[in-house]
HTML snippet that shows the backbone in 3Dmol.js (N, CA, C, O; Angstrom):
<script src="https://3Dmol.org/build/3Dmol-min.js"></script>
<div id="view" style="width:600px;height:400px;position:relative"></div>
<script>
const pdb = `
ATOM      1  N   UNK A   1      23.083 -16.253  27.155  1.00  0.00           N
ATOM      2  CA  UNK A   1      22.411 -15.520  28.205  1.00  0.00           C
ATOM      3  C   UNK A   1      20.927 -15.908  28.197  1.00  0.00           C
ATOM      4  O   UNK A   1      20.270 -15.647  27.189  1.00  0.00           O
ATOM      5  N   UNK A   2      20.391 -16.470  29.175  1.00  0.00           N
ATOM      6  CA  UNK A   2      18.989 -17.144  29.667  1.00  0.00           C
ATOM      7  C   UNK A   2      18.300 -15.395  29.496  1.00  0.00           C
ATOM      8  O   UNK A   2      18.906 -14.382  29.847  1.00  0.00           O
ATOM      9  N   UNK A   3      16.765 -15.437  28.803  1.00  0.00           N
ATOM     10  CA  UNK A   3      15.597 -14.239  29.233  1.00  0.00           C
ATOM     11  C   UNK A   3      15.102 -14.445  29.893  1.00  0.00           C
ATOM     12  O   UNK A   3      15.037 -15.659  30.086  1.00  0.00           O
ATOM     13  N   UNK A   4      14.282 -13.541  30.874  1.00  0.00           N
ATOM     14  CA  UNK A   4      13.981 -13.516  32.083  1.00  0.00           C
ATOM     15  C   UNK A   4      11.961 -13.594  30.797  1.00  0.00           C
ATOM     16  O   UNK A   4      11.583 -12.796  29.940  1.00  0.00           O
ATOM     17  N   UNK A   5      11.358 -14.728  31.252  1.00  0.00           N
ATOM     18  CA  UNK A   5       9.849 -14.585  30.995  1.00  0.00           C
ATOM     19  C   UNK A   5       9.273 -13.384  31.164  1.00  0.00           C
ATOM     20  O   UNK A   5       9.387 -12.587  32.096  1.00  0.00           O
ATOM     21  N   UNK A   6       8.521 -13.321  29.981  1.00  0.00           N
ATOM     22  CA  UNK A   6       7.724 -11.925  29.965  1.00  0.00           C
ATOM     23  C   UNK A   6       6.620 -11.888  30.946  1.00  0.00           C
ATOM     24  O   UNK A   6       6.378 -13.067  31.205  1.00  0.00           O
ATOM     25  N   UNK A   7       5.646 -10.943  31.778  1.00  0.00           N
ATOM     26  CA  UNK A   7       5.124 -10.474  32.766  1.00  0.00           C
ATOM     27  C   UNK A   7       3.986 -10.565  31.681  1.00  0.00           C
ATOM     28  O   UNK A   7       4.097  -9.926  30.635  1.00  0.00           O
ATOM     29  N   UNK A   8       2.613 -11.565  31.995  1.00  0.00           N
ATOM     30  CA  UNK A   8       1.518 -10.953  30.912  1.00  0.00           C
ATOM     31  C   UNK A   8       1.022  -9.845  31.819  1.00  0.00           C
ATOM     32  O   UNK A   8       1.245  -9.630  33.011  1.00  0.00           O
ATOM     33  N   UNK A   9       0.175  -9.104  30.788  1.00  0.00           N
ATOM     34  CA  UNK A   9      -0.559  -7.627  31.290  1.00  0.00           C
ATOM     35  C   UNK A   9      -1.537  -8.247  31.332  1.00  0.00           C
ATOM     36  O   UNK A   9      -1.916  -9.376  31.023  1.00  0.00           O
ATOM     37  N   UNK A  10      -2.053  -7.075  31.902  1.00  0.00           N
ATOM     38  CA  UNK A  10      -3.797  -7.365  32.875  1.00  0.00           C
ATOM     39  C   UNK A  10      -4.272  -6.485  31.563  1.00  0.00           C
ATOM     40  O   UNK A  10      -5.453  -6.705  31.292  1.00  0.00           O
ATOM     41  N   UNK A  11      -3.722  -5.680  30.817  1.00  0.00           N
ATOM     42  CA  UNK A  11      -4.858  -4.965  29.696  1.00  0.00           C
ATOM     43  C   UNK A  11      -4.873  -6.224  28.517  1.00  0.00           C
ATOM     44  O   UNK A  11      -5.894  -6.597  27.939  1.00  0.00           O
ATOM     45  N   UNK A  12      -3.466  -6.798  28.297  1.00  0.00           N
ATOM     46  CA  UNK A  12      -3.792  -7.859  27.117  1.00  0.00           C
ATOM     47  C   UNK A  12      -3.189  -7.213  26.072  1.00  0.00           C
ATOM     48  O   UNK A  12      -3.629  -7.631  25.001  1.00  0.00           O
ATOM     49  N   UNK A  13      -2.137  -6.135  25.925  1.00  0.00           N
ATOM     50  CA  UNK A  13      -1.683  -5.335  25.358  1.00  0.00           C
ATOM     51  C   UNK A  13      -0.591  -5.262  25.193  1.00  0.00           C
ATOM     52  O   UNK A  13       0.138  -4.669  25.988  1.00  0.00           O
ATOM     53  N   UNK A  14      -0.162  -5.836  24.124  1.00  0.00           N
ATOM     54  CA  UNK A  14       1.750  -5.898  23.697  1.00  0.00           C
ATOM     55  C   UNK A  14       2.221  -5.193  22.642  1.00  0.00           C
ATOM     56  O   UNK A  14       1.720  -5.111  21.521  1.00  0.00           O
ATOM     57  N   UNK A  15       3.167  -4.710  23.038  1.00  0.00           N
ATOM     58  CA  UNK A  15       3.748  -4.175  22.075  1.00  0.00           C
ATOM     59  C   UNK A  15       4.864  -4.956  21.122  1.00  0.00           C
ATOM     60  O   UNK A  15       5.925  -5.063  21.737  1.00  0.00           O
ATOM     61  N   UNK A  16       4.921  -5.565  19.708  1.00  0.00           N
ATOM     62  CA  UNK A  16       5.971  -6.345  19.677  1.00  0.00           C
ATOM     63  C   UNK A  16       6.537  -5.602  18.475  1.00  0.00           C
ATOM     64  O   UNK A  16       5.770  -5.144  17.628  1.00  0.00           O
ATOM     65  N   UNK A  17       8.289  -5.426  18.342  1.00  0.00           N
ATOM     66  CA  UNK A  17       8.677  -4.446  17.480  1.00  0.00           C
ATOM     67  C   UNK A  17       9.586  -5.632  16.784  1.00  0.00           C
ATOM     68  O   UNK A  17      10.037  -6.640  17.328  1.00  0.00           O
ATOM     69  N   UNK A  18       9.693  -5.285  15.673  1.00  0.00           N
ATOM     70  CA  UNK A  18      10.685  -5.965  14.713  1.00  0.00           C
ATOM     71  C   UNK A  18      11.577  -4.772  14.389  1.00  0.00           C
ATOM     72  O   UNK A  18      11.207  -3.603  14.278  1.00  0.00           O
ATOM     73  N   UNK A  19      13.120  -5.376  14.223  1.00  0.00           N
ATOM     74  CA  UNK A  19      14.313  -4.683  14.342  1.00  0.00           C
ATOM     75  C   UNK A  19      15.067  -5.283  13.010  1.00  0.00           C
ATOM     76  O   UNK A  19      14.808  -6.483  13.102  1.00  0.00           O
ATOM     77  N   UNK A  20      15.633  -5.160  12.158  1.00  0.00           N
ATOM     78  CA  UNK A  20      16.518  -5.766  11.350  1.00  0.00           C
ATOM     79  C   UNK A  20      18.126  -5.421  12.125  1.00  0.00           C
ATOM     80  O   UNK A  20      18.412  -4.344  12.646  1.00  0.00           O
ATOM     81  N   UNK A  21      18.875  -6.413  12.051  1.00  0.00           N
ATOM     82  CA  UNK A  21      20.218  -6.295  12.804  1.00  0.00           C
ATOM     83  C   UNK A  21      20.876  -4.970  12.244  1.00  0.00           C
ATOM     84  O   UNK A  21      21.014  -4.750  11.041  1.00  0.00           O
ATOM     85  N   UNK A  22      21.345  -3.941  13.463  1.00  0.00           N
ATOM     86  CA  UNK A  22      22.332  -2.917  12.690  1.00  0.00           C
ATOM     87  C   UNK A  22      21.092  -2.359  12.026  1.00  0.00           C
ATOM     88  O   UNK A  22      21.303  -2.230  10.820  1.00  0.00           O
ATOM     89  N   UNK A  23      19.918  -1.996  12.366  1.00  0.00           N
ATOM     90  CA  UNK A  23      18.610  -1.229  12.060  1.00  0.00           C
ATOM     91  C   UNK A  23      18.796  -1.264  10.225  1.00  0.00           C
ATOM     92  O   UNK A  23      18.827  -0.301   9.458  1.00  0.00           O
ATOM     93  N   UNK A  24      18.894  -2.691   9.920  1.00  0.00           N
ATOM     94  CA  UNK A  24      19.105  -2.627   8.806  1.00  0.00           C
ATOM     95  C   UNK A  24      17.402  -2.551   8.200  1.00  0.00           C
ATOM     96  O   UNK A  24      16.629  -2.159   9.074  1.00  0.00           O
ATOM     97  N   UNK A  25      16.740  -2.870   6.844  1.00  0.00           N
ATOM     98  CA  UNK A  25      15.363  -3.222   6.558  1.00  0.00           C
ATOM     99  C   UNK A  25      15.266  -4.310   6.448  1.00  0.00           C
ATOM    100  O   UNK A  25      16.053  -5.138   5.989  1.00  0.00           O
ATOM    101  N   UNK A  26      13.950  -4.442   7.002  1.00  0.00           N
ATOM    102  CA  UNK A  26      13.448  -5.995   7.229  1.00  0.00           C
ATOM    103  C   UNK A  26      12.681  -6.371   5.973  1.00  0.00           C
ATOM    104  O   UNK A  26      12.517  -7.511   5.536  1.00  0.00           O
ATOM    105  N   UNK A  27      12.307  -5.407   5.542  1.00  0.00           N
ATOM    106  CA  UNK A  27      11.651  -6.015   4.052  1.00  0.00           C
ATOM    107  C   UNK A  27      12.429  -5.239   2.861  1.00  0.00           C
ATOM    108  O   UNK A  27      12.403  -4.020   2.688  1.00  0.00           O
ATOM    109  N   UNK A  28      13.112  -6.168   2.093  1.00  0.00           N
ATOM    110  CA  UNK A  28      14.109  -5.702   0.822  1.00  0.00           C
ATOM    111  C   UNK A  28      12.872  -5.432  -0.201  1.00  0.00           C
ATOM    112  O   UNK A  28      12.652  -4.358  -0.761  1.00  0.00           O
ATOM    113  N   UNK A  29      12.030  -6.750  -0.342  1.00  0.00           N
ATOM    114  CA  UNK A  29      11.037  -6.904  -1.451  1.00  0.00           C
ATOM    115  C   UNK A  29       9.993  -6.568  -0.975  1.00  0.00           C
ATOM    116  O   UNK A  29       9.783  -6.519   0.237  1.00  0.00           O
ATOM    117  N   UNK A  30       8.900  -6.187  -2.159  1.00  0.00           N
ATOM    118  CA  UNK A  30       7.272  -6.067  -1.645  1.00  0.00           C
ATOM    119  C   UNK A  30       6.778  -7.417  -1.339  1.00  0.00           C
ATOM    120  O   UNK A  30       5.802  -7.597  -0.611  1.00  0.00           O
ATOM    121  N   UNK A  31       7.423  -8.336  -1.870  1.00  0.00           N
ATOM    122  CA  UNK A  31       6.737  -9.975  -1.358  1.00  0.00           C
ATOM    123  C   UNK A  31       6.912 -10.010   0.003  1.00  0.00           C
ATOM    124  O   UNK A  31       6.057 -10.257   0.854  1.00  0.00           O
ATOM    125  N   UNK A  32       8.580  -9.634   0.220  1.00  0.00           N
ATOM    126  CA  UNK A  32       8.976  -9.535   1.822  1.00  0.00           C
ATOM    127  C   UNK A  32       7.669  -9.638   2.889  1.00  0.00           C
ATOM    128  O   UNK A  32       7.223 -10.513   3.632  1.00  0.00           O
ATOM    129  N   UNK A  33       7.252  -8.025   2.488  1.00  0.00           N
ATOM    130  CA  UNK A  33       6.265  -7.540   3.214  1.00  0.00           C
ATOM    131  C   UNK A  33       4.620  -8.149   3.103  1.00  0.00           C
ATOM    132  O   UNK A  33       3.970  -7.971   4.133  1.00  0.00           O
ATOM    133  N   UNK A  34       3.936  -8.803   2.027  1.00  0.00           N
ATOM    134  CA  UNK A  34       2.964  -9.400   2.034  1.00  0.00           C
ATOM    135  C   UNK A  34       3.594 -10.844   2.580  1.00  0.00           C
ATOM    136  O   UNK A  34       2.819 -11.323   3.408  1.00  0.00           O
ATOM    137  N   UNK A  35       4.681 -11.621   2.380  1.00  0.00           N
ATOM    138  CA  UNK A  35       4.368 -12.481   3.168  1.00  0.00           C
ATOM    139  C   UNK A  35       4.330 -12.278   5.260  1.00  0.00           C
ATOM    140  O   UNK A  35       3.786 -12.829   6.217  1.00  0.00           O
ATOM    141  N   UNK A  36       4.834 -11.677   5.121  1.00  0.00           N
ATOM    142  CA  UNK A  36       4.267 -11.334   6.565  1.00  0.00           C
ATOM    143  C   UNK A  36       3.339 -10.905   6.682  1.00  0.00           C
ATOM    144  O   UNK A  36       2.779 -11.539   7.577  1.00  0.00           O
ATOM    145  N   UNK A  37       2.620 -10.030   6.271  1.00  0.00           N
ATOM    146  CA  UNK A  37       1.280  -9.849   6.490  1.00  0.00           C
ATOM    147  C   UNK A  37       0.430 -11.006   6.137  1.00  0.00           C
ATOM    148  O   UNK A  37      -0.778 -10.772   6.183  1.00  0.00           O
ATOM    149  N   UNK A  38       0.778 -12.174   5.802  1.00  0.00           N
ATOM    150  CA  UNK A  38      -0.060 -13.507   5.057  1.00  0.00           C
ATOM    151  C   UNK A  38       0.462 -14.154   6.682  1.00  0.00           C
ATOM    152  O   UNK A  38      -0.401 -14.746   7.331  1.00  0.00           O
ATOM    153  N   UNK A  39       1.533 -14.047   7.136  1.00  0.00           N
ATOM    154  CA  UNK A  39       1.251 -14.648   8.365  1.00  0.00           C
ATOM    155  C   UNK A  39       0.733 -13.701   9.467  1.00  0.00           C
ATOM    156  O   UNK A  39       0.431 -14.131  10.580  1.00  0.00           O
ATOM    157  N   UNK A  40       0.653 -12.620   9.186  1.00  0.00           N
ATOM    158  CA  UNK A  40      -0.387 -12.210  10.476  1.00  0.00           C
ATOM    159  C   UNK A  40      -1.287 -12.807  10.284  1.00  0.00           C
ATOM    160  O   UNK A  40      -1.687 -13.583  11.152  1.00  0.00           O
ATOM    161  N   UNK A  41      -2.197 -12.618   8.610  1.00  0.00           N
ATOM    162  CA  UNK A  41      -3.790 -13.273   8.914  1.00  0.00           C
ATOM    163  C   UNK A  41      -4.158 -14.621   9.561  1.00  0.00           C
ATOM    164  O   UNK A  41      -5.064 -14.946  10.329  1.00  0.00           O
ATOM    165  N   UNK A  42      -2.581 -15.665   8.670  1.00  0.00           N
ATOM    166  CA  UNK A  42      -2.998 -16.748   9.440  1.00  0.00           C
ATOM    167  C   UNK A  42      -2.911 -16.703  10.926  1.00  0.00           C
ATOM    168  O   UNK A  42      -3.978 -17.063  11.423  1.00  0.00           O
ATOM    169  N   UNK A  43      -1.972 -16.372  11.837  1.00  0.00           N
ATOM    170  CA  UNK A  43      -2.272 -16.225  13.171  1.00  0.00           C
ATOM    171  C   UNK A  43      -3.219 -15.931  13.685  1.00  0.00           C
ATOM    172  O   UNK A  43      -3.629 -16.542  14.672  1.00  0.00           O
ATOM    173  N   UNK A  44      -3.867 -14.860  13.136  1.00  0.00           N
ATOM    174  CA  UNK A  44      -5.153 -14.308  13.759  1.00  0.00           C
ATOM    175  C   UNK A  44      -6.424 -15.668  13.381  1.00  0.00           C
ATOM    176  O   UNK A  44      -7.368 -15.978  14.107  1.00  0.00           O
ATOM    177  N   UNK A  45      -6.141 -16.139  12.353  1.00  0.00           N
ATOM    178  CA  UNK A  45      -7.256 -17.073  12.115  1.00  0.00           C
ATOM    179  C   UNK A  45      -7.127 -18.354  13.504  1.00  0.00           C
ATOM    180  O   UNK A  45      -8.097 -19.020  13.866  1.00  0.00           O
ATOM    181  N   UNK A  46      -5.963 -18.453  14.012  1.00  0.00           N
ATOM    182  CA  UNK A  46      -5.416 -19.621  14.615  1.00  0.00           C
ATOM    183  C   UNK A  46      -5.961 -19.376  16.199  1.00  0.00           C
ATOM    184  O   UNK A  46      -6.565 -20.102  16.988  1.00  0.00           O
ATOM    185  N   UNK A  47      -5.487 -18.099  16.266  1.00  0.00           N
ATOM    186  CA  UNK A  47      -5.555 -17.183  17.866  1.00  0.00           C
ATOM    187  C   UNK A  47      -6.337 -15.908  17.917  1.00  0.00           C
ATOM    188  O   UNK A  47      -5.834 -15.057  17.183  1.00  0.00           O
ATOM    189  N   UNK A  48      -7.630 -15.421  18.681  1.00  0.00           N
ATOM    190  CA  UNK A  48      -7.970 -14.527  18.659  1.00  0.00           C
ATOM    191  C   UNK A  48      -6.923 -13.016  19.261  1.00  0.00           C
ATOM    192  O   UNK A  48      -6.519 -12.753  20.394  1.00  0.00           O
ATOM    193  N   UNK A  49      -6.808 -12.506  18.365  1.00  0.00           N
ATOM    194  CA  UNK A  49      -6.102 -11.051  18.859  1.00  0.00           C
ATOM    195  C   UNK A  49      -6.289  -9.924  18.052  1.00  0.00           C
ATOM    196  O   UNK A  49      -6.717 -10.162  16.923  1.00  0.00           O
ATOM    197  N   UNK A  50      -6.009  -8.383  18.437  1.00  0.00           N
ATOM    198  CA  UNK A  50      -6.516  -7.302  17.358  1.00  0.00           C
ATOM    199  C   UNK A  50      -5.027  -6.923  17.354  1.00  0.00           C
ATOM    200  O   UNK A  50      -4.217  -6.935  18.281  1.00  0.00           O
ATOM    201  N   UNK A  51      -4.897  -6.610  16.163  1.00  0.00           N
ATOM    202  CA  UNK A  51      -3.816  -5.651  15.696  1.00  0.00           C
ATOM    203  C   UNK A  51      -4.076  -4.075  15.942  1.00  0.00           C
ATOM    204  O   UNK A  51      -5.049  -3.584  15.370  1.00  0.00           O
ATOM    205  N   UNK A  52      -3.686  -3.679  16.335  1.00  0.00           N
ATOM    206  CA  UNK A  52      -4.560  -2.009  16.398  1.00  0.00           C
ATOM    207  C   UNK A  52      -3.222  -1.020  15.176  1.00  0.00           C
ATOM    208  O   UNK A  52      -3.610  -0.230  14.315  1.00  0.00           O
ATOM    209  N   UNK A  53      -1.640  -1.365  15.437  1.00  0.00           N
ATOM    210  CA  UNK A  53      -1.092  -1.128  14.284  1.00  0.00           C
ATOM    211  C   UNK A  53       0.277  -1.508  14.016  1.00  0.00           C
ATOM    212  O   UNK A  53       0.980  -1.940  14.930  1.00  0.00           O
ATOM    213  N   UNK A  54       0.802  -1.356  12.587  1.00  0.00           N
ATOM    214  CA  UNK A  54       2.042  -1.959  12.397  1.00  0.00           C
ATOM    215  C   UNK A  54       2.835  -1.071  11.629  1.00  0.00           C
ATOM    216  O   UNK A  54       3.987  -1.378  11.325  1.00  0.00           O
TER     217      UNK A  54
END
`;
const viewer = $3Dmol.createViewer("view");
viewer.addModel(pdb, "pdb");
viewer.setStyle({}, {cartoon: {color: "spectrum"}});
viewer.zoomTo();
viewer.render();
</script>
């Protein structure tokens, strides 16, 4: 099934949610969770954007 492209906003404001399949947890380990937060920073270093929360 093809997605239909997302609509950018005029505020610049997304909401993006992470789901584990079957609302399982997405982070088993505490590494889990710092390495994602090690790729937020790098993104943000790459692309200007604010996190406001997670």
């Amino acid at each position: 099934m093809v997605r239909i492209a997302r609509e950018k906003s005029e505020t610049k404001i997304y909401r993006i949610m992470l789901r584990g399949i079957d609302k399982r947890d997405i982070f088993l380990k505490v590494s889990d969770y710092e390495k994602f937060l090690e790729y937020i920073r790098k993104s943000k270093e790459k692309a200007e954007f604010k996190v406001y929360a997670y």
